[in-house]
C-alpha positions as CSV (number, residue, x, y, z in Angstrom):
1,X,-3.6,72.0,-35.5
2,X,-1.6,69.3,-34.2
3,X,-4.9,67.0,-33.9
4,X,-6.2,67.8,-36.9
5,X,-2.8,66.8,-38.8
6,X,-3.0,63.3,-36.5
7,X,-6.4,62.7,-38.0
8,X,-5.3,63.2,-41.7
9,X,-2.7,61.2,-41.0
10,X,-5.3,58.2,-39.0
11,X,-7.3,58.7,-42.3
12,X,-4.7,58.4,-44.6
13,X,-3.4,55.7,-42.8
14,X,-6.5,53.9,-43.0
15,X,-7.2,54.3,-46.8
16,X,-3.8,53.1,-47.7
17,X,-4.5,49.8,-45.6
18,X,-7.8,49.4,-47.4
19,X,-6.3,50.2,-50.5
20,X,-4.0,47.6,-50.1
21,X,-5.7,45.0,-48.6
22,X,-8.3,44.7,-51.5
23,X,-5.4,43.6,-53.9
24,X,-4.1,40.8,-51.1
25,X,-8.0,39.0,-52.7
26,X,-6.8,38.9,-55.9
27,X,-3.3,37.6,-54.6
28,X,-4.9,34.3,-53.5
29,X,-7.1,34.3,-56.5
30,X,-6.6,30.8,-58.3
31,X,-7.8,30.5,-62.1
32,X,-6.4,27.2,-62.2
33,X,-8.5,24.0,-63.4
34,X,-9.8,22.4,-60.3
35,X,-8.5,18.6,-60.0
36,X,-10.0,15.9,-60.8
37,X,-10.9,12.8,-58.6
38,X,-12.3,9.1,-59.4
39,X,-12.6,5.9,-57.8
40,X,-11.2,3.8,-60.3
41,X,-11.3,0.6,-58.3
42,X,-13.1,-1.1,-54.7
43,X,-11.0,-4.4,-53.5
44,X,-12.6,-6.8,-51.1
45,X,-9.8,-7.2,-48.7
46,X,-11.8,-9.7,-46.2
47,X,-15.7,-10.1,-45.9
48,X,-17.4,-11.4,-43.3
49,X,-21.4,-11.4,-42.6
50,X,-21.0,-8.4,-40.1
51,X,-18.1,-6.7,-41.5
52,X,-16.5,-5.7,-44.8
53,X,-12.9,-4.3,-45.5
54,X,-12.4,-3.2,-49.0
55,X,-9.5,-0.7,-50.4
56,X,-10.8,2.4,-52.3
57,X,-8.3,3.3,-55.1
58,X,-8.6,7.1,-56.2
59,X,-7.1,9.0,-58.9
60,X,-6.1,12.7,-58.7
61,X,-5.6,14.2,-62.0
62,X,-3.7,17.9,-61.7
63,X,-5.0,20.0,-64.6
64,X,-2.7,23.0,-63.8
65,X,1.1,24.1,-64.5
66,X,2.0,23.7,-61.1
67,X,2.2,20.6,-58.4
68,X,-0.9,20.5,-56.6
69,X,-0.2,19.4,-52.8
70,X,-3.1,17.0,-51.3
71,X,-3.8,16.9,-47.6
72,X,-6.5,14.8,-48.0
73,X,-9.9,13.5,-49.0
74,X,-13.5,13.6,-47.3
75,X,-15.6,11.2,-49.2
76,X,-19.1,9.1,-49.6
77,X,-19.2,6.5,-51.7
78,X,-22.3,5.3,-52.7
79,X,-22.7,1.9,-55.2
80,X,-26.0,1.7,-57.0
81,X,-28.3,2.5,-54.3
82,X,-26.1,1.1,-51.6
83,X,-24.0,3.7,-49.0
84,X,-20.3,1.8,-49.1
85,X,-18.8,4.1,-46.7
86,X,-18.0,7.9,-46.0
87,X,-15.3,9.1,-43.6
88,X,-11.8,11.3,-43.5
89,X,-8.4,10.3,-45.0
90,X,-5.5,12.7,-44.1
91,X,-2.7,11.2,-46.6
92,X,-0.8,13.7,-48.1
93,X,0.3,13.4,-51.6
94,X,1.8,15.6,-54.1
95,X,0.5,15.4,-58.1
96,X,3.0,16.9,-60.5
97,X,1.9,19.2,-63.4
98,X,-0.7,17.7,-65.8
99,X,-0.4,14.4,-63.9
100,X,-2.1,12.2,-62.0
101,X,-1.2,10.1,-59.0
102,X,-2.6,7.1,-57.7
103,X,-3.8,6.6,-53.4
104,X,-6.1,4.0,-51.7
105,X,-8.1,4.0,-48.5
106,X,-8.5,1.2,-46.5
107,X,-12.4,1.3,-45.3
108,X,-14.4,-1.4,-42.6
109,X,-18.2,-1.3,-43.1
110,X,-21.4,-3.3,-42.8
111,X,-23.3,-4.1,-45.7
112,X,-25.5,-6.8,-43.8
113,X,-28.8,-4.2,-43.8
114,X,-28.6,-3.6,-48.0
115,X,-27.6,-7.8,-48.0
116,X,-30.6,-8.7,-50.6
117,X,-29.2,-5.8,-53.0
118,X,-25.3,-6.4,-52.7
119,X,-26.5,-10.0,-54.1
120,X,-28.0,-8.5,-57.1
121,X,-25.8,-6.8,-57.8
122,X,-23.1,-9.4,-57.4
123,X,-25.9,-12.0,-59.9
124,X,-24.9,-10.2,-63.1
125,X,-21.1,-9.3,-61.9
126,X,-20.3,-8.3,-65.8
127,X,-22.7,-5.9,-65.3
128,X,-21.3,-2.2,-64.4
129,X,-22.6,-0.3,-61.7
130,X,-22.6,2.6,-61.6
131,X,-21.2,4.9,-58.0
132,X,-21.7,8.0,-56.3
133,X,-18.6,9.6,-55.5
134,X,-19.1,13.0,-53.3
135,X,-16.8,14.6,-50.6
136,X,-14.2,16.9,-50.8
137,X,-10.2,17.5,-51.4
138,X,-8.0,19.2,-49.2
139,X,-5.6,20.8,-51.3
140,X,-3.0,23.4,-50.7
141,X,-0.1,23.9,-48.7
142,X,0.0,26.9,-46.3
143,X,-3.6,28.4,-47.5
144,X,-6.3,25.9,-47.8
145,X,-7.7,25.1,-50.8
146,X,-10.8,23.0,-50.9
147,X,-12.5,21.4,-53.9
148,X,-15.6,19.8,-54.1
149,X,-15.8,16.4,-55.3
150,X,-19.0,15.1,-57.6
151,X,-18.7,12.5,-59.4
152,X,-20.4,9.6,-61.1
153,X,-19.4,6.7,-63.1
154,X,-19.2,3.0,-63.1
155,X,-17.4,0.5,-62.1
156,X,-17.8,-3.8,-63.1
157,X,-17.9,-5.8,-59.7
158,X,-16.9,-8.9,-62.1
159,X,-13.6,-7.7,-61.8
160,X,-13.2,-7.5,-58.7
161,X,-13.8,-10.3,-57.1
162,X,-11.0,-13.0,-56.9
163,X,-11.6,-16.2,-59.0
164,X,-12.1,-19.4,-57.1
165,X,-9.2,-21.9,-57.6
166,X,-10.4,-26.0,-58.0
């Protein structure tokens, strides 16, 4: 008698925990708009024939009622047909409600193998070209909350590059 009541009370015990664990899903459930992220500009910091340091500048536009807490960005940036760069950046940010907030990336590459299609691009520096943004954003504060990133637009290398002074 005594066994059976101490297996009732095992099952019992047991379909309460599963009972209660499938509502702890919908407890982490997140219906909010994903954020949005875009490179909105690439600065030549110093350029050498081996070696290129520019400063990715990314937006972060927070669609939901609530801050959204950014532990960072894992990124490829492609322009035109050209890999820029890929890597890791673990800055932390915070973007209020419905805002956006502004962070940059300082990135060293080596463009020297794709030379003959960075200079035609940079012949018609008006023209916009367009880039490849793909990666993902590390979001949340105690629970992780990753987004994918997929994005394409354009930017004008025109303005980007620093007018020559006479």
């Amino acid at each position: 008698m005594a066994s059976q009541a101490r297996v009732i009370r095992t099952y019992s015990l047991l379909l309460a925990l599963m009972l209660g664990l499938s509502g702890c899903a919908s407890w982490f459930a997140d219906e909010a708009p994903a954020p949005e992220v875009r490179l909105v500009k690439v600065e030549p910091v110093r350029v050498k024939l081996l070696e290129q340091k520019f400063k990715l500048y990314f937006r972060v536009d927070n669609r939901d009622d609530s801050d959204l807490t950014v532990r960072g960005l894992i990124y490829k940036v492609t322009l035109g047909n050209i890999l820029l760069t890929e890597g890791e950046s673990d800055e932390w940010l915070t973007v209020p409600p419905h805002g956006h907030t502004f962070f940059r990336i300082s990135v060293r590459t080596n463009l020297w193998p794709q030379i003959r299609d960075v200079v035609d691009m940079l012949k018609k520096p008006q023209q916009p070209t367009p880039y490849r943004l793909e990666g993902e954003l590390k979001t949340g504060l105690f629970i992780g909350n990753d987004v994918q990133v997929m994005r394409n637009g354009e930017i004008i290398p025109g303005d980007f590059i620093p007018e020559r002074h006479r």
